[in-house]
ZALO-432795 format. One line per 2 residues: number of its first residue (from 1); their letters; for each residue x, y, z of N, C-alpha, C. Coordinates in nm, 2 decimals. Last residue first. Example, Ala and Ser with C-alpha at 12.3 -4.5 7.8 and 13.67 -1.06 7.14 Angstrom:
BEGIN
2) sa) 1.28,-0.22,0.71,1.37,-0.11,0.71,1.29,0.00,0.79 | 1.32,-0.57,0.78,1.23,-0.45,0.78,1.32,-0.33,0.78
***
This chain:
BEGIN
74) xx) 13.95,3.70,18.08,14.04,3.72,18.20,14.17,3.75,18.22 | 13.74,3.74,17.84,13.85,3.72,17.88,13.85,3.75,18.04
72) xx) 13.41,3.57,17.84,13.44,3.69,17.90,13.59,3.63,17.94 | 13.31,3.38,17.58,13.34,3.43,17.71,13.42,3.53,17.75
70) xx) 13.11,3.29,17.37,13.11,3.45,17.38,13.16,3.47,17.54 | 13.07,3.05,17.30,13.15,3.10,17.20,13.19,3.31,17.27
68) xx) 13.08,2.79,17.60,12.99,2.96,17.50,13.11,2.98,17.41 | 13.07,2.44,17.53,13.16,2.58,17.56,13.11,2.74,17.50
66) xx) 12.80,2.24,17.63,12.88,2.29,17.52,12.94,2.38,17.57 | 12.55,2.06,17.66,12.71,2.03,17.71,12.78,2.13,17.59
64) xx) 12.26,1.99,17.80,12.34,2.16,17.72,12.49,2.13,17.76 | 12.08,1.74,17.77,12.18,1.82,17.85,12.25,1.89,17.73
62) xx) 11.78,1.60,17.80,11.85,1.73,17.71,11.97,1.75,17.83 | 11.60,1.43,17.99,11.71,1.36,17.90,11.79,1.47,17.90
60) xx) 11.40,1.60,18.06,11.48,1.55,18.18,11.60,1.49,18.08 | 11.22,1.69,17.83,11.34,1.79,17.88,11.38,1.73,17.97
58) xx) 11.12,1.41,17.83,11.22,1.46,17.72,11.30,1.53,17.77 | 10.99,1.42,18.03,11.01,1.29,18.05,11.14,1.37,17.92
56) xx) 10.80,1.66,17.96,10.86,1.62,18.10,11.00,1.56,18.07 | 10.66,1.54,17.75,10.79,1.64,17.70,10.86,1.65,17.82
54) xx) 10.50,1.34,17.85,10.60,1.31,17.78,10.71,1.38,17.78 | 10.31,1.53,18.04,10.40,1.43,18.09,10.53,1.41,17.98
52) xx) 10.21,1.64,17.79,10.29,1.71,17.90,10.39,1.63,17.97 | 10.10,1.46,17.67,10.18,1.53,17.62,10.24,1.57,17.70
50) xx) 9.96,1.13,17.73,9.96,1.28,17.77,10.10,1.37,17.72 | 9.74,0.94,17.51,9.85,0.98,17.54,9.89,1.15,17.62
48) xx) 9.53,0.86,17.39,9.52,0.81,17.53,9.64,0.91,17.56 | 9.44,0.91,17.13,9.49,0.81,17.14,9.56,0.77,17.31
46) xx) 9.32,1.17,17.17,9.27,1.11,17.13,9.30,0.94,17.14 | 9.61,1.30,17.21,9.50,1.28,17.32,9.38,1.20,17.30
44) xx) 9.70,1.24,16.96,9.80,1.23,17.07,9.68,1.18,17.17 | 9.57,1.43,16.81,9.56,1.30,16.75,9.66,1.23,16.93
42) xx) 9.56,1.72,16.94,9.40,1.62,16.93,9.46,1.48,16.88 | 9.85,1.74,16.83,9.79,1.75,16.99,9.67,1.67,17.03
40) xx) 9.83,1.71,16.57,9.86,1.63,16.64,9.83,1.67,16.78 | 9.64,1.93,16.50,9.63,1.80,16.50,9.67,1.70,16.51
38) xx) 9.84,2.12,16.58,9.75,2.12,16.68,9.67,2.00,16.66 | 10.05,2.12,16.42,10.04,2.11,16.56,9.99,2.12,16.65
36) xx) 9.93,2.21,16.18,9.98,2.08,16.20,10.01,2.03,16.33 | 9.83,2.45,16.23,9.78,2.33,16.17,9.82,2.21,16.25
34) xx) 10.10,2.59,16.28,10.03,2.60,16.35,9.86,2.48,16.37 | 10.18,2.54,15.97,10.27,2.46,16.13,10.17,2.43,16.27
32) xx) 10.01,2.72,15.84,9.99,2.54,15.86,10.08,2.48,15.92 | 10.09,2.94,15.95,9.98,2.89,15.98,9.94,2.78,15.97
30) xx) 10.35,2.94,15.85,10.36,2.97,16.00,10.15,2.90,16.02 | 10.29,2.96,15.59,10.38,2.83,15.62,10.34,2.82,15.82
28) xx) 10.17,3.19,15.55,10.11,3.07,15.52,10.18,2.98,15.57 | 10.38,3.36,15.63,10.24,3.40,15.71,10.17,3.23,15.67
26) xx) 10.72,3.28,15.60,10.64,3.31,15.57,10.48,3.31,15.65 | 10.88,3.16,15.65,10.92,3.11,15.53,10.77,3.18,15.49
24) xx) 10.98,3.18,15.97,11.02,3.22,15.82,11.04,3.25,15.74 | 10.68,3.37,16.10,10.77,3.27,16.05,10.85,3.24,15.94
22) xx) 10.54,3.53,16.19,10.67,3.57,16.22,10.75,3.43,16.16 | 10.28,3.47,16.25,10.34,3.59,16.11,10.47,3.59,16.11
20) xx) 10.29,3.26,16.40,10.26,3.26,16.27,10.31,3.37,16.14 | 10.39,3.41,16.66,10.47,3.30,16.58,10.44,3.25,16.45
18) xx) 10.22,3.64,16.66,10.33,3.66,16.60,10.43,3.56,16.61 | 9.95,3.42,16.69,9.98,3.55,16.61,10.09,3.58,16.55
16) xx) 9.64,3.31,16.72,9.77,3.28,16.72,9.85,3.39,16.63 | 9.34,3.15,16.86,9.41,3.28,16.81,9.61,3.24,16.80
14) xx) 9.12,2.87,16.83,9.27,2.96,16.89,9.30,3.04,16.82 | 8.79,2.86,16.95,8.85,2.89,16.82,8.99,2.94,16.92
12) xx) 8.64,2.45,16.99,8.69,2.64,17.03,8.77,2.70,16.93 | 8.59,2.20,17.08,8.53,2.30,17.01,8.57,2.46,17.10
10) xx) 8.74,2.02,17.16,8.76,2.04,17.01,8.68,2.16,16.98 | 8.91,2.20,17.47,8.85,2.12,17.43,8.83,2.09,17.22
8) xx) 9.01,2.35,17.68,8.92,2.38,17.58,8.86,2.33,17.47 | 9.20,2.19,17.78,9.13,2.29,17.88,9.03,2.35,17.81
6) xx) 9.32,2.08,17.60,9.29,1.96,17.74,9.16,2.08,17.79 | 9.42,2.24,17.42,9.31,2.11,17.35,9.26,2.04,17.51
4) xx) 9.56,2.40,17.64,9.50,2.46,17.54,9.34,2.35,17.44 | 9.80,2.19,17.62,9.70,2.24,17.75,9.61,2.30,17.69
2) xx) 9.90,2.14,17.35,9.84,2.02,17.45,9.79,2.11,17.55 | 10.03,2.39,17.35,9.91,2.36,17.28,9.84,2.24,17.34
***
């Protein structure tokens, strides 16, 4: 979504579909997620900050340290 507000700016309409409908707790909950994360995207960029970079900077932290629960005997 931060690319999407960078490349189109505040005036445009986003379509959004089957993460909205598809959400849990429901078609309304999925739509004001969808809300809510887009004003923060606009509140982020507005305030100078690049998102992209950031989440960069995040997924370089994440390590996946764990044992599958589904190995293949030997």
């Amino acid at each position: 979504m931060p690319a999407l507000t960078e490349i189109f700016g505040d005036d445009s309409v986003l379509q959004f579909g089957g993460g909205t409908l598809g959400h849990p707790w429901g078609n309304a909950p999925g739509a004001v997620a969808n809300r809510v994360a887009l004003e923060a995207c606009v509140q982020a960029r507005n305030e100078g900050r690049d998102l992209a970079r950031e989440a960069c900077e995040v997924w370089k932290a994440i390590k996946f340290e764990f044992e599958p629960v589904d190995k293949l005997d030997k």
